[in-house]
C-alpha positions in Angstrom: 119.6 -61.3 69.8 118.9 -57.4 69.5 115.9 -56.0 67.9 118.4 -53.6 66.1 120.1 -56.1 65.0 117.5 -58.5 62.9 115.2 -55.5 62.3 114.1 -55.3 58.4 115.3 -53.4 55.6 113.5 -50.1 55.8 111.5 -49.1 52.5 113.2 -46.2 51.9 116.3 -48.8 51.6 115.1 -51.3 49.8 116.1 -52.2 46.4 113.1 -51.4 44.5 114.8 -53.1 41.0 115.0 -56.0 42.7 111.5 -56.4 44.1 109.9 -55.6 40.6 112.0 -57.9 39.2 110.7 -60.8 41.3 107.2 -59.9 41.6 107.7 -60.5 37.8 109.4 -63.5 37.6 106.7 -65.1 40.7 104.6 -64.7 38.4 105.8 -65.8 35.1 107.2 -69.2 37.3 103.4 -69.8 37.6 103.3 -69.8 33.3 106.1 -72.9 34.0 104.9 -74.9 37.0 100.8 -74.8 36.4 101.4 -76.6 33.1 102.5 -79.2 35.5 99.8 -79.1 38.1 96.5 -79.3 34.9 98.4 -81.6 32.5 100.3 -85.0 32.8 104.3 -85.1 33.3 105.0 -85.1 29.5 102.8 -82.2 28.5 105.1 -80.1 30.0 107.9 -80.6 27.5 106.3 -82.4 24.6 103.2 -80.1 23.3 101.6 -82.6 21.3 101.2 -84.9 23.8 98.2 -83.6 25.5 96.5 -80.6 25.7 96.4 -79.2 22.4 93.4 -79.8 20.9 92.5 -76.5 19.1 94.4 -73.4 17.8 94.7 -71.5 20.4 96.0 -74.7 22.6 99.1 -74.6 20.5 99.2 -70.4 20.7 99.3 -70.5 24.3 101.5 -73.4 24.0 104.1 -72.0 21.6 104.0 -68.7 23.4 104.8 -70.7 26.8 107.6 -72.7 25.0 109.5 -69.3 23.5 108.8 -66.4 26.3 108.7 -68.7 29.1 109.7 -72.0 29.9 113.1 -72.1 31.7 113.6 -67.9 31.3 111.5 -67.2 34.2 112.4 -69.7 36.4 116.2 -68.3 34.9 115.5 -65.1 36.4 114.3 -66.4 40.0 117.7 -68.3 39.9 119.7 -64.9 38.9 117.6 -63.3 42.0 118.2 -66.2 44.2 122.0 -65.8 43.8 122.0 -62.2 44.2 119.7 -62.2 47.6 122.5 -64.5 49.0 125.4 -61.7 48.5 123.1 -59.0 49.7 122.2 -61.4 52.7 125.5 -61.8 53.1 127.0 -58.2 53.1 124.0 -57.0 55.6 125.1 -59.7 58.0 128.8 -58.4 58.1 127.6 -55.1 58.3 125.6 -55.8 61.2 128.4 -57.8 62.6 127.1 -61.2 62.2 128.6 -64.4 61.2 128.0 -63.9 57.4 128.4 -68.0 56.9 127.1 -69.6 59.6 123.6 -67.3 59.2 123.9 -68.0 55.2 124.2 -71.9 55.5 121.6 -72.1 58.5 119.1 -69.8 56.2 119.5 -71.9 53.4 119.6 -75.4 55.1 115.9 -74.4 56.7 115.2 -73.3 52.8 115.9 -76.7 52.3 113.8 -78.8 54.6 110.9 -76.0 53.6 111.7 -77.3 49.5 111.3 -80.9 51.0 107.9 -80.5 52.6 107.1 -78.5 49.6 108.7 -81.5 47.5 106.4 -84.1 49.1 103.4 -82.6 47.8 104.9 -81.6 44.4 107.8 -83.1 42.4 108.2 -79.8 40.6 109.9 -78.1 43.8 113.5 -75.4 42.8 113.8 -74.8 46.5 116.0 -78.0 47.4 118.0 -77.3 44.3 118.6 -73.8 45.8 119.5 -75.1 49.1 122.1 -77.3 48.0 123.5 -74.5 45.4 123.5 -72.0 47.7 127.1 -73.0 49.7 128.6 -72.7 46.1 127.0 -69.5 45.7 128.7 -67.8 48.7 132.0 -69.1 48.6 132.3 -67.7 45.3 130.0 -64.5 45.7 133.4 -62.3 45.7 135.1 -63.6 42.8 135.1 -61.0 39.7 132.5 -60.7 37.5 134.3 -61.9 34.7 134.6 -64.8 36.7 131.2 -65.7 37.4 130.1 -65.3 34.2 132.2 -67.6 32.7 131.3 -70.3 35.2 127.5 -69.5 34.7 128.2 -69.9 30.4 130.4 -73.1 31.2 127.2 -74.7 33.4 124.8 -73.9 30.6 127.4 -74.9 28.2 127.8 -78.4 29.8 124.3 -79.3 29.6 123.7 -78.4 26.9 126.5 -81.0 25.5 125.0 -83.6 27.9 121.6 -83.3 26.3 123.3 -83.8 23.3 124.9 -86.4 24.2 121.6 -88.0 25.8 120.0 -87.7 22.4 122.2 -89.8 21.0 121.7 -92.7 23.5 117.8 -92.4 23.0 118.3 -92.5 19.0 119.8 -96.1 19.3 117.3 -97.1 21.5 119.9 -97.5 24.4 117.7 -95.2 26.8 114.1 -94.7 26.6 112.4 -91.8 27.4 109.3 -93.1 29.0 107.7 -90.7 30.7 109.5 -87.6 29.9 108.2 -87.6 26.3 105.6 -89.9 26.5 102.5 -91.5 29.0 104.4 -94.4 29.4 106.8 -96.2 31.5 109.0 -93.9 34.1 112.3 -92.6 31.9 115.5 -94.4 31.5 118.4 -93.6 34.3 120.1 -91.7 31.3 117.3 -89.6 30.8 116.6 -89.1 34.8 120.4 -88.7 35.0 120.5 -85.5 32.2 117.0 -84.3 33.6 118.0 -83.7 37.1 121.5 -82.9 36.3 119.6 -80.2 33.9 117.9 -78.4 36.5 121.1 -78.1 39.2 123.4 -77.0 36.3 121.0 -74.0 34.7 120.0 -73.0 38.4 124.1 -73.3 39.7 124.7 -71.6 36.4 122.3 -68.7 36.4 122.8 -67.8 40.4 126.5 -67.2 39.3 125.5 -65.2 36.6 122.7 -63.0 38.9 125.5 -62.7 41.4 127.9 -61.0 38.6 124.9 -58.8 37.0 124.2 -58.0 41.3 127.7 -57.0 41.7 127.9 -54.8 38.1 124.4 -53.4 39.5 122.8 -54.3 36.3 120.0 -56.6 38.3 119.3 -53.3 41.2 118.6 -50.9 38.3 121.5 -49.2 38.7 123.0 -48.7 35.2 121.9 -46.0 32.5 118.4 -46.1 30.4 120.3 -46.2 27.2 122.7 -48.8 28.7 119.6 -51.1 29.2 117.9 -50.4 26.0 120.8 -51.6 24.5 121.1 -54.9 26.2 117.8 -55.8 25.6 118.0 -55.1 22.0 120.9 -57.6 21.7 119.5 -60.1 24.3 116.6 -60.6 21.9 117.8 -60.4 18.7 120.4 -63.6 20.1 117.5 -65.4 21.8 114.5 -65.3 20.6 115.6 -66.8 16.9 116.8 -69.6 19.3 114.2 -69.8 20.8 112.0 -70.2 17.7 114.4 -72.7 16.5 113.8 -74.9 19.0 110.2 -74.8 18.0 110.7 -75.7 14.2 112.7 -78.4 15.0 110.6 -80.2 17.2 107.3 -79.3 14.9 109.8 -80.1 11.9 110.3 -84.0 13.7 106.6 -84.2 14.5 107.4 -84.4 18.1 109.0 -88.1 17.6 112.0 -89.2 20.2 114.9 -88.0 17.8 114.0 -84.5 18.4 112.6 -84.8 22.1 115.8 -83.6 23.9 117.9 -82.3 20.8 114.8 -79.5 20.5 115.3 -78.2 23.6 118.7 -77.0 23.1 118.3 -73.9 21.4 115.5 -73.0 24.1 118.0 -73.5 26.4 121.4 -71.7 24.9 118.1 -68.9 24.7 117.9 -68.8 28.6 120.3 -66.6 29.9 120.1 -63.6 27.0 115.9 -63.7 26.9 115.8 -63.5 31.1 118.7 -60.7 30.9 116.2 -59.2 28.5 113.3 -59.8 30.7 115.3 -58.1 33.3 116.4 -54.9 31.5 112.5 -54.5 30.5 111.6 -54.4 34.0 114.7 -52.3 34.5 113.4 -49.8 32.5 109.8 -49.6 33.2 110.4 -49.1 36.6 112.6 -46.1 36.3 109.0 -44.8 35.8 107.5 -43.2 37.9 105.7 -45.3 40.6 101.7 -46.6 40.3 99.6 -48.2 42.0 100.6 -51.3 39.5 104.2 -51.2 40.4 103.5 -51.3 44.3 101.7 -54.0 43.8 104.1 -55.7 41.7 106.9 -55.5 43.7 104.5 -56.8 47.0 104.2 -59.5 44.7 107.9 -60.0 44.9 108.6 -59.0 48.6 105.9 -62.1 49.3 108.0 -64.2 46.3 108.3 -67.8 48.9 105.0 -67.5 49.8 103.9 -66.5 46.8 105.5 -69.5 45.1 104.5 -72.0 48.0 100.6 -71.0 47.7 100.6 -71.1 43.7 101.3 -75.0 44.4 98.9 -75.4 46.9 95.9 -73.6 44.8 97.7 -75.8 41.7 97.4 -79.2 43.5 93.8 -78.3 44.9 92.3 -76.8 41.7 93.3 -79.5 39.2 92.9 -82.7 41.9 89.7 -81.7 43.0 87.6 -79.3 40.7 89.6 -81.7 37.3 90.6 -83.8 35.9 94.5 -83.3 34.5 93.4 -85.7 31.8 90.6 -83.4 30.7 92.5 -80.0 30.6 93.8 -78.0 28.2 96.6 -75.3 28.0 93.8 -73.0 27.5 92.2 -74.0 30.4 94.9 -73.7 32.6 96.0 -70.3 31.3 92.7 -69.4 32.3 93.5 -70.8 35.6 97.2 -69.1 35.7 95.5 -65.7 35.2 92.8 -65.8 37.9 96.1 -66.7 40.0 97.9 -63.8 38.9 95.3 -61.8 39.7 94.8 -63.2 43.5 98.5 -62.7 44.3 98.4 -58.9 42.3 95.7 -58.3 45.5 96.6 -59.7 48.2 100.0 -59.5 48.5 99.3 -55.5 48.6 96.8 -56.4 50.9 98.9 -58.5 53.4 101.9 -55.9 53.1 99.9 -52.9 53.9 99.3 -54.8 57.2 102.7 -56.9 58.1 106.5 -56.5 57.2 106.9 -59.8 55.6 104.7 -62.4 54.1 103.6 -65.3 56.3 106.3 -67.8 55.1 108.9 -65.6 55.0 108.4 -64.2 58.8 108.8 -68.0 60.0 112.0 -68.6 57.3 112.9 -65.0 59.6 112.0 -66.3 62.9 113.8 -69.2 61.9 117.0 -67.5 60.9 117.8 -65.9 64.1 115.8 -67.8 66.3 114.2 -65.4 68.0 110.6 -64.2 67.4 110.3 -61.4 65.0 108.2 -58.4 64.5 105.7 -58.9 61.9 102.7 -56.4 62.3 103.7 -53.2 60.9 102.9 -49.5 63.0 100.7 -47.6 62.1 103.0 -44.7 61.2 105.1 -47.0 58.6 104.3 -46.8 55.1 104.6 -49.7 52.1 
């Protein structure tokens, strides 16, 4: 395979949008998942379960609940879908087999979300793997189109977590622990968890393929254009969002309000991480800083980035403490000194290399052939 061929997108080329946008939403995935590596299974969706033992507990962990949980990971889905189509067009431009390189790329993203699976049950990367097919077969169907797909996927579980509520309110399907230290949760609940997760990933992708193709996601649309959106993405979501809250706090975090009370967080989703994304939008029309570069390092490194949060995660809190112990202060404390780490030395790596050191093997892998990683002396990031 020619050199010309499976050479990388110079930086002159590169979206920029794109790669503030994920160093961004790395980050904020950490604000999700860590809550996962410090505290027990249901901390993570029921607050008052564990970790809230003072007022600014419950400030971090409202704060999580509203700007947070699912919206980030909402955005890495929207990216994920819309690195597939521009994977895909460079291929055909450079005279590759768009779908044969798409599926391989993806079924080696796979087996890396299965290793990454066996060490963490929080992993997205099989779900991506397995969406990703869907993703290209439909990646040239009108925007229109996708959106409406992406609405109807949010729009379906959302009505089977209703519908899941209603089993656990006449007792037919426990919750174990999903809501509670307990036994493992009912097939019902397993069934609407997982199902959850591939329908708001599927669902999102489609969505981040349709805000690719109107170049909404690449920063290509007007500042007032922007402004705009992110007015009216908040003003929808964020109430929601809130509501959520108050309903849960409103049923004292019992079992009739454990899957009902995330609804509203999750009809939120899409309009707060469309937000999310026409703040970033905006801020880097700016002129560039040294805190953008290293932002958007953040998010040319994004796999490895995510991989090595998991792997500091699982070593912090298994062998420095004890998840029983912790508190969502403590592990915002924890998430920050992370942040910080990958702020540095993804700059640092980049400055050196082309790609981060998971990515150049997922590369190597890709074309199989061995890939150029150090970076000459005469390139610049």
């Amino acid at each position: 395979m020619s050199q010309t061929n499976t050479s990388p997108t110079q930086q002159q080329n590169r979206i920029t949008n794109l790669d503030y946008v994920r160093g961004f939403a790395t980050l904020g995935i950490l604000g999700m998942n860590a809550m996962m590596f410090g505290l027990l299974k249901p901390a993570y969706y029921n607050l008052d379960s564990q970790g809230t033992d003072s007022v600014l507990d419950w400030i971090f962990g409202i704060f999580g609940e509203i700007f947070i949980d699912q919206k980030t990971m909402a955005i890495f889905s929207m990216l994920f879908g819309a690195g597939i189509v521009l994977f895909a067009n460079r291929a055909e431009a450079k005279g590759k087999k768009p779908f044969r390189l798409t599926i391989w790329r993806n079924f080696l993203l796979l087996g890396i979300g299965f290793l990454h699976m066996m060490v963490w049950e929080g992993d997205v990367l099989m779900v991506y793997g397995i969406c990703a097919p869907v993703i290209y077969l439909l990646r040239k169907r009108s925007t229109k189109f996708l959106f409406s797909i992406g609405v109807l996927l949010f729009a379906l579980t959302v009505i089977n977590g209703i519908l899941t509520q209603s089993l656990v309110d006449d007792g037919s399907a426990p919750l174990g622990d999903f809501w509670y230290a307990s036994n493992p949760m009912s097939d019902e609940v397993a069934f609407w968890f997982i199902s959850d997760a591939f329908f708001r990933a599927l669902g999102a992708m489609l969505i981040g393929v349709g805000l690719y193709k109107s170049g909404f996601i690449s920063g290509a649309k007007e500042k007032s254009y922007y402004q705009r959106i992110l007015i009216r993405c908040f003003a929808f979501g964020l109430p929601l969002s809130i509501f959520g809250i108050l309903i849960q706090v409103a049923g004292d975090y019992g079992s009739d309000v454990a899957i009902i009370g995330q609804v509203p967080n999750t009809i939120a989703t899409l309009p707060i991480a469309i937000g999310y994304v026409a703040i970033i939008s905006l801020l880097n029309m700016r002129p560039d800083n040294a805190f953008k570069l290293r932002i958007r390092s953040v998010g040319q490194m994004a796999l490895t980035n995510y991989l090595t949060q998991t792997i500091i995660g699982i070593t912090v809190f298994a062998v420095l403490f004890e998840k029983r112990d912790m508190s969502r202060s403590g592990v915002w404390l924890f998430i920050i000194c992370v942040w910080a780490l990958q702020i540095l030395w993804s700059k640092a790596w980049l400055s050196r290399f082309r790609f981060g050191p998971v990515e150049w093997v997922w590369r190597c892998a890709t074309y199989r052939s061995l890939q150029p990683i150090k970076r000459s002396s005469s390139s610049n990031q």
